[in-house]
C-alpha positions in Angstrom: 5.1 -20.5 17.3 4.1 -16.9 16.6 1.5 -16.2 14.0 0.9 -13.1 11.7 -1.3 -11.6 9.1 -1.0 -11.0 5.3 -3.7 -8.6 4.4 -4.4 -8.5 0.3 -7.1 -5.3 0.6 -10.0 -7.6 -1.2 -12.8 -5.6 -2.5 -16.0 -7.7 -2.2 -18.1 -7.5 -4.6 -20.9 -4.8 -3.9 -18.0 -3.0 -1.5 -15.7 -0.2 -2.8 -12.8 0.2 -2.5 -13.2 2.6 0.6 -14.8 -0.3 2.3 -11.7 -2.6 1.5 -9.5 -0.3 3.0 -11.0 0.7 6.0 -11.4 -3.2 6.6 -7.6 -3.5 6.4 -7.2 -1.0 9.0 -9.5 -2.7 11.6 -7.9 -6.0 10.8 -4.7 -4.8 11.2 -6.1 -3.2 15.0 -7.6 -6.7 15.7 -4.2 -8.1 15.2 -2.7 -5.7 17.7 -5.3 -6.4 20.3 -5.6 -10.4 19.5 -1.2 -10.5 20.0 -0.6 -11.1 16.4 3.4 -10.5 16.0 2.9 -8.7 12.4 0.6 -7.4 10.2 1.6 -6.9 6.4 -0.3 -5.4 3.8 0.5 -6.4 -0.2 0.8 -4.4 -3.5 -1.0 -4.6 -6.4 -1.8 -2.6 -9.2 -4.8 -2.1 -11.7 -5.9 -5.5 -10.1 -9.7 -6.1 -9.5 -10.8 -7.0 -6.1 -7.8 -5.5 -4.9 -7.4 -2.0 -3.2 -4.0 -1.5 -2.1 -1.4 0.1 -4.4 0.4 1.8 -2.2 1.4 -0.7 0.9 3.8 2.7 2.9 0.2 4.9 3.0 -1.7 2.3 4.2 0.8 1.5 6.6 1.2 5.1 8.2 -2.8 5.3 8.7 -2.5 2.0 10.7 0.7 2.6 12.5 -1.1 5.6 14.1 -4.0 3.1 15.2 -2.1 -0.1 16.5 0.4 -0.1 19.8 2.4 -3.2 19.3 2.0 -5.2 16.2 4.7 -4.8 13.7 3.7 -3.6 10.2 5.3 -3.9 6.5 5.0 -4.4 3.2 4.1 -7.9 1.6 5.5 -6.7 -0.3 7.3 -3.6 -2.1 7.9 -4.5 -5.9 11.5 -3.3 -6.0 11.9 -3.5 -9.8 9.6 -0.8 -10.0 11.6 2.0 -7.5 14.9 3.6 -6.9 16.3 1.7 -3.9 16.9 5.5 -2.1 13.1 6.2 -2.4 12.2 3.3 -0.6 14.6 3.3 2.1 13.3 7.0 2.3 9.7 5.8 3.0 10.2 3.3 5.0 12.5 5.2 7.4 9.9 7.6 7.8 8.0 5.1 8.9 10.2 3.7 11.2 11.2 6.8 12.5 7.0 7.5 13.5 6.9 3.8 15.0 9.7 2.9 16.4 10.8 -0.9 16.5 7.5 -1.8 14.3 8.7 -1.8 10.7 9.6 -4.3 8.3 9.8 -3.9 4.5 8.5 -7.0 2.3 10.6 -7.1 -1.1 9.3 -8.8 -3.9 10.2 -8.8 -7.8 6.5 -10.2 -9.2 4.8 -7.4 -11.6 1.9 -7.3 -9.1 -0.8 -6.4 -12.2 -0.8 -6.5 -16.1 1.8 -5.8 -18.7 -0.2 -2.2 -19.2 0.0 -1.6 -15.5 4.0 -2.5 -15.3 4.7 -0.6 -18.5 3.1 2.5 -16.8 4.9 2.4 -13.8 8.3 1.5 -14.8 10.1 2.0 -18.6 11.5 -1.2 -18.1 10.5 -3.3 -15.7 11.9 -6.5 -16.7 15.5 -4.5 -16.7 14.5 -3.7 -12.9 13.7 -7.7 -12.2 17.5 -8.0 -14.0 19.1 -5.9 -11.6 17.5 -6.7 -8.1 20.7 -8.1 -6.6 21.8 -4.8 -6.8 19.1 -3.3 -6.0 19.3 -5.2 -2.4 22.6 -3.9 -2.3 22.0 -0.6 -2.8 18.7 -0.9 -0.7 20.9 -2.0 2.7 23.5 -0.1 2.1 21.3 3.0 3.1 19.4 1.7 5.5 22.9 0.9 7.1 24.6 4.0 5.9 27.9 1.1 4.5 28.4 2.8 1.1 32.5 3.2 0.9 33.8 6.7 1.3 34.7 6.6 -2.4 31.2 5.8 -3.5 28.8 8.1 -5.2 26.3 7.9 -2.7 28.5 7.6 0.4 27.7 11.1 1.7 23.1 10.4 0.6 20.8 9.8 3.6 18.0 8.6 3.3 16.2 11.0 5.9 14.9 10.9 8.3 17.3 8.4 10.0 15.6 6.4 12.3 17.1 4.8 15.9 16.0 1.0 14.5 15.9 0.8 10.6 13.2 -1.4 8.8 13.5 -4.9 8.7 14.1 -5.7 4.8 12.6 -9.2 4.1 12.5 -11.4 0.9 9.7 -12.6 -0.3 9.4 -15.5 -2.6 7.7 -18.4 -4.0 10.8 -20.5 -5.5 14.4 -21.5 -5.0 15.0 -18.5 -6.7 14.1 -16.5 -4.7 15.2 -18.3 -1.4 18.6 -18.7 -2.4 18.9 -14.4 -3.1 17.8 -13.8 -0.1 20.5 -16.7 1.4 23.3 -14.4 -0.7 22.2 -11.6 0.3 21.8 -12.5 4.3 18.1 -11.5 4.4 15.4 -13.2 6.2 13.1 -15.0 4.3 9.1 -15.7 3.8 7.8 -18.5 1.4 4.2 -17.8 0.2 3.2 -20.8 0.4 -0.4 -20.0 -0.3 0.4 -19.2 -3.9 3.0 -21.8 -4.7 2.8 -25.0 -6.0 6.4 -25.5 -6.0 7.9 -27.9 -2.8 8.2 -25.6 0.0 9.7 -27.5 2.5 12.7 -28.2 0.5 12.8 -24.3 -0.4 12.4 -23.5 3.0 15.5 -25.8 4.0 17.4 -24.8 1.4 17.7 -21.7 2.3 18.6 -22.8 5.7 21.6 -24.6 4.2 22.4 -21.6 2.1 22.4 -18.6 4.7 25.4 -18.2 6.5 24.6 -18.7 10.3 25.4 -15.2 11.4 23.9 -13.1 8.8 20.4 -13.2 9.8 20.1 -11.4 13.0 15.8 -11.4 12.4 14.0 -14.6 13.3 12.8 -16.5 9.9 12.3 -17.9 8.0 7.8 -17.2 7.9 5.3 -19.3 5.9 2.7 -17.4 5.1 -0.4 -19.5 4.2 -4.3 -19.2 3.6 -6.6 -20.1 6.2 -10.6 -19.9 6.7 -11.6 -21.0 10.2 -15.0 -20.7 12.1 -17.3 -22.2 14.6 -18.0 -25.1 13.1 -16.1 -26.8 9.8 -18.9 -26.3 7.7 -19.6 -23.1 8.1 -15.7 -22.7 7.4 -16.0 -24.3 4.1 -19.4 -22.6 3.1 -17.3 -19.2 3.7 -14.4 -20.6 1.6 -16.4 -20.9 -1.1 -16.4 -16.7 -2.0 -12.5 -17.1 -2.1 -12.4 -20.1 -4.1 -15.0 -19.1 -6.7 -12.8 -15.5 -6.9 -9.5 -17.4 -7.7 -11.4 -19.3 -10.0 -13.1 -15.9 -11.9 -9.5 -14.5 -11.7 -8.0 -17.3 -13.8 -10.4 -16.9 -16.5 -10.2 -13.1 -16.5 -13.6 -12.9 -14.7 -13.3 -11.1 -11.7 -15.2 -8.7 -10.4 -14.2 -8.3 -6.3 -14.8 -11.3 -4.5 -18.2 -12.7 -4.7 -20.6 -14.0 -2.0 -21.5 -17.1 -0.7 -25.0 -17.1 -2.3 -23.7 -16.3 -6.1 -20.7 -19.3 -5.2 -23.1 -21.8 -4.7 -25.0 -21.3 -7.7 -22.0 -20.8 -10.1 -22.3 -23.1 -13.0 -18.5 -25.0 -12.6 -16.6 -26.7 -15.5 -14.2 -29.5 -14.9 -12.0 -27.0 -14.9 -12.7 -25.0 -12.4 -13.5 -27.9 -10.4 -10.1 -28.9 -10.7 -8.3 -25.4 -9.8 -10.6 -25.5 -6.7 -9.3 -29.2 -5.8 -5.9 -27.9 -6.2 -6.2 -24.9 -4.1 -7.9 -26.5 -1.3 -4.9 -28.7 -0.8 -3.0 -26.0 -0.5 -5.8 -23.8 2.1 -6.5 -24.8 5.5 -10.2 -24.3 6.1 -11.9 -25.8 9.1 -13.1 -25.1 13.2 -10.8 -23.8 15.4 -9.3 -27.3 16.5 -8.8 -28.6 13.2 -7.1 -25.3 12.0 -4.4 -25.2 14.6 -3.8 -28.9 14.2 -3.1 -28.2 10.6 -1.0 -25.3 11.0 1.1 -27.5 13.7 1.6 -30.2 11.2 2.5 -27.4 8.7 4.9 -26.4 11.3 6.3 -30.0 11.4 7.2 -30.1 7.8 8.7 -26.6 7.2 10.2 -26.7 10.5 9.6 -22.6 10.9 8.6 -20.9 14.4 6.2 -17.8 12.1 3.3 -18.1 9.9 1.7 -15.3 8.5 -1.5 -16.0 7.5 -4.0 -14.7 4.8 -8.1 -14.6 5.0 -10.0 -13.7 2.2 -14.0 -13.9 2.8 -16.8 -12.3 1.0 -17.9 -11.0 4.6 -15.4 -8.4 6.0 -16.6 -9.5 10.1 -16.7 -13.2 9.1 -12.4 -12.7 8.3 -11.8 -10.8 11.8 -13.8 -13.4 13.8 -11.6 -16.1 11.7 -8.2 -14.3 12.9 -10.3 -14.2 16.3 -10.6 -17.9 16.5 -7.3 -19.0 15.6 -5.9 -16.6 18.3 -7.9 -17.6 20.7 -7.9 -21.6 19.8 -3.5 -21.1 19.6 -3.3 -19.4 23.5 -5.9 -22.3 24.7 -3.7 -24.9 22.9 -0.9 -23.7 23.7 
């Protein structure tokens, strides 16, 4: 089983963003040095608490400080971009690190209505039109436009020796069963789903056609909190469970620390989104964490997960990545 790393670019509260983003970069060089397969890094926009709009920038700072560690977006929000200008980028990209790039697609709004309305005319029109967005998206990454097409003499330059991996990612049959027509490899996020992801996951196995996947997949990317001891894991879980709480009510401010979740004043409410997310999260010591992620493993029958670590403190989420690596290579 190979693991990775979904980086979100949380601002904690008291941090700037500048802080946020030079934590991404050494998480993303822990990864390398701890034999994480890939790091991905999300977009977002006019979101509070998060810092990264702008997944191919980030990703060309990093690539010049990692060796090894493959590195994409989790993901590009297609509906917003010209499928040329992306396959642009990201061939730059793969053209500077060789081998190392995959491309996350996804079709969420990643921010407000305000924020989609100022970056596209129309987004919902560019949601509409994703399947041939993919289209057009592989088609220049593989150069397969026919001779009679407009764009059968545009390259995306540079052209690299290895293009980007184009993944889809997804949350619901929906979007499993595009990226089956469409012979892409898949990732479920099921850290942000509450739909049945199992039965996603194998229905896109039933869907794909056997040789049109050439990447391994599908991944599951989940959220994780791990430390010395399980209690100190759940005391650090408490800053990323009180933030998804402030989120939902329109509240948040970066995520907050351990001291200001304790003395939070929760509703039912918020008691029951934080019952609901926990059984989602896995949060524990080292031992329990790997046994969980193994019986994840079990029931989504996948050989990746990518997993996602949001603490208040910056060093408390590398030494959580730390553990689980270290934990996995003694289990294993």
């Amino acid at each position: 089983m190979k693991l990775s790393m979904l980086d979100q670019a949380p601002i904690s509260k008291g941090k700037t963003a500048r802080d946020a983003l030079d934590a991404s970069i050494e998480l993303a060089k822990r990864g390398d040095q701890l034999g994480y397969e890939r790091y991905w890094i999300a977009e977002h926009h006019d979101m509070d608490g998060l810092a990264c709009s702008n997944p191919a920038v980030m990703l060309g700072v990093i690539g010049q400080q990692t060796k090894r560690i493959r590195l994409g977006a989790g993901a590009v929000l297609l509906p917003y971009y010209k499928p040329f200008a992306v396959a642009e980028t990201y061939n730059l990209l793969a053209t500077l690190y060789p081998d190392r790039i995959d491309l996350g697609i996804g079709r969420a709004p990643g921010g407000s209505a305000e924020a989609s309305m100022a970056l596209s005319d129309n987004f919902l029109q560019g949601v509409k039109g994703m399947p041939e967005a993919l289209d057009d998206l592989q088609a220049f990454f593989d150069r397969s436009f026919p001779s009679d097409h407009l764009f059968s003499n545009v390259d995306p330059s540079p052209i690299p020796i290895t293009s980007p991996v184009p993944w889809m990612l997804g949350t619901s049959e929906r979007s499993a069963i595009l990226a089956a027509e469409k012979g892409m490899p898949y990732t479920f996020g099921h850290f942000m789903s509450e739909a049945d992801g199992p039965a996603i996951v194998k229905k896109y196995r039933e869907l794909v056609k056997p040789d049109a996947v050439k990447q391994p997949g599908p991944i599951v990317t989940i959220a994780v909190i791990c430390a010395e001891t399980t209690e100190k894991a759940e005391e650090l879980a408490l800053s990323s469970l009180l933030w998804n709480v402030q989120q939902h009510k329109g509240e948040s401010q970066g995520v907050p620390s351990i001291e200001e979740a304790k003395t939070y004043t929760y509703n039912a409410a918020d008691l029951a989104l934080i019952k609901k997310m926990k059984h989602s999260m896995v949060i524990g010591n080292p031992t329990e964490v790997v046994k969980q992620i193994k019986a994840l493993q079990e029931r989504y029958e996948v050989d990746e997960f990518m997993i996602v670590t949001i603490t208040h403190d910056y060093e408390s989420r590398l030494h959580s990545y730390q553990l689980i690596a270290e934990e996995y290579r003694t289990d294993t």
